[in-house]
Structure formats: structure tokens, C-alpha cells
C-alpha positions, 0 to 999 in steps of 0.5 A: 419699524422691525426694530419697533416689532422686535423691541415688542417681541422681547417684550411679549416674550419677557416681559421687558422691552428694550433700548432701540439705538437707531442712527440717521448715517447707518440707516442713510443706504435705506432713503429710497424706501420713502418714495416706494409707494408716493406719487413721483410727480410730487417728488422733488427730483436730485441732480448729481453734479461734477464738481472739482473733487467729486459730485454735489446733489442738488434739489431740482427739477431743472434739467438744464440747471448745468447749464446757466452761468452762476451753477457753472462756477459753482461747479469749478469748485471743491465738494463743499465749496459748490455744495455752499455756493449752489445754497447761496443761489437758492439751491438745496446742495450737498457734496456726495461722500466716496463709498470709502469716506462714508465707510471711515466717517467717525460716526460710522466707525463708532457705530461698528457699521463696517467690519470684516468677517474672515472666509478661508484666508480672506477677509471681506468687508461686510455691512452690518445691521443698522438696527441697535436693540440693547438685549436682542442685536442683529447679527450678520452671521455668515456671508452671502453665498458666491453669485454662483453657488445656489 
């Protein structure tokens, strides 16, 4: 939605609008705003499981669903393997990507989404905008100030 409003301000500025390049993966981190304002009962609730090398969430409102038999071999498994074993069993499942491979995925890498911004003689990592506009980019400019600085 700000991506749409800017594109229509630079257009009520200029005169022209702009391309609007959004990506699935970068805005991923903004999934939960969907169910800001819905009634959670109606949800369907995700599970994070242990697996063999990491987690898998699964789609259920089963508690108990570690529980039964054919779920605990799936979850002996490596990721992707459970994540496909658990669909089989009827399931909706998929493995949980590490902060580090969600930030060296090549989608991510592509867009630009990480990159490091230098402060003194360190470098951070810093998150960028997830928003693409053609003539008008979002730009983090400067770091957060330190948790205790006002």
C-alpha cells in the first residue's frame, strides 16, 4: 500500500507515475500484519517442529500433533524431507530457513535486501527497504541510534 501511495505521489507531483517492483521473499518479514485485524479463531494456526537439521512449520490446530506415530518419523527427517513427508500425511509443511540462509538466499542477494553500512571502524548489517520504486527508492540512510541513546 505505501508503495502504491508514493507511485501516486510522484505522480501528482510530476506528472508520471512509476514502476512498483515488489518481491514475496523481501516483504516475507511483514506476514503477520494479515492477521492484525481478523478474527483468530478463524486462523489456521502453524506449528514449529524440530526436525533433524532445524524446524518445519506445520498448518494445524492439533496440539497434540507430535505426538502421533506417522508425524514422529517424519520429524527424524532432514528439513525438506519432513516438510515432504508431513504434505504426504496431509499436511500443509515447510522447512524453516536459518536468519543466514534467508539472508544468503540468491533471490535476496539479488535484490539487494542485506547490506552493511559502516559506523566508526564497524560495519553492520542493515535491512533494506523491501519496497522497489523505479524513480523514487527507499533508502536507509543512517542507523538506529544505540538502545541508550534518546
Amino acid at each position: 500500500m505505501i508503495a502504491t501511495l508514493a507511485g501516486l505521489e510522484q505522480r501528482d507531483r510530476t506528472g508520471k507515475g512509476q514502476y512498483i517492483d515488489l518481491s514475496m521473499q523481501d516483504i516475507s518479514c511483514w506476514l503477520t500484519q494479515t492477521t492484525w485485524n481478523t478474527d483468530i479463531t478463524r486462523i489456521a494456526r502453524a506449528t514449529v517442529l524440530p526436525v533433524k537439521d532445524g524446524f518445519v512449520a506445520v498448518e494445524t490446530s492439533d496440539a497434540g500433533i507430535a505426538d502421533r506415530p506417522n508425524v514422529i518419523e517424519a520429524l527424524s527427517l532432514p528439513r525438506s524431507d519432513a516438510a515432504a513427508r508431513l504434505s504426504e500425511l496431509g499436511f500443509s509443511a515447510v522447512p524453516v530457513n536459518s536468519v543466514k540462509e534467508a539472508a544468503d538466499h540468491a533471490h535476496t542477494l539479488a535484490r539487494r535486501l542485506w547490506y552493511r553500512m559502516s559506523e566508526g571502524e564497524h560495519a553492520w548489517p542493515v535491512l533494506a527497504s523491501p519496497m522497489q520504486l523505479k524513480t523514487t527508492p527507499p533508502k536507509v540512510s543512517r542507523l538506529s541510534p544505540a538502545a541508550d541513546e534518546g
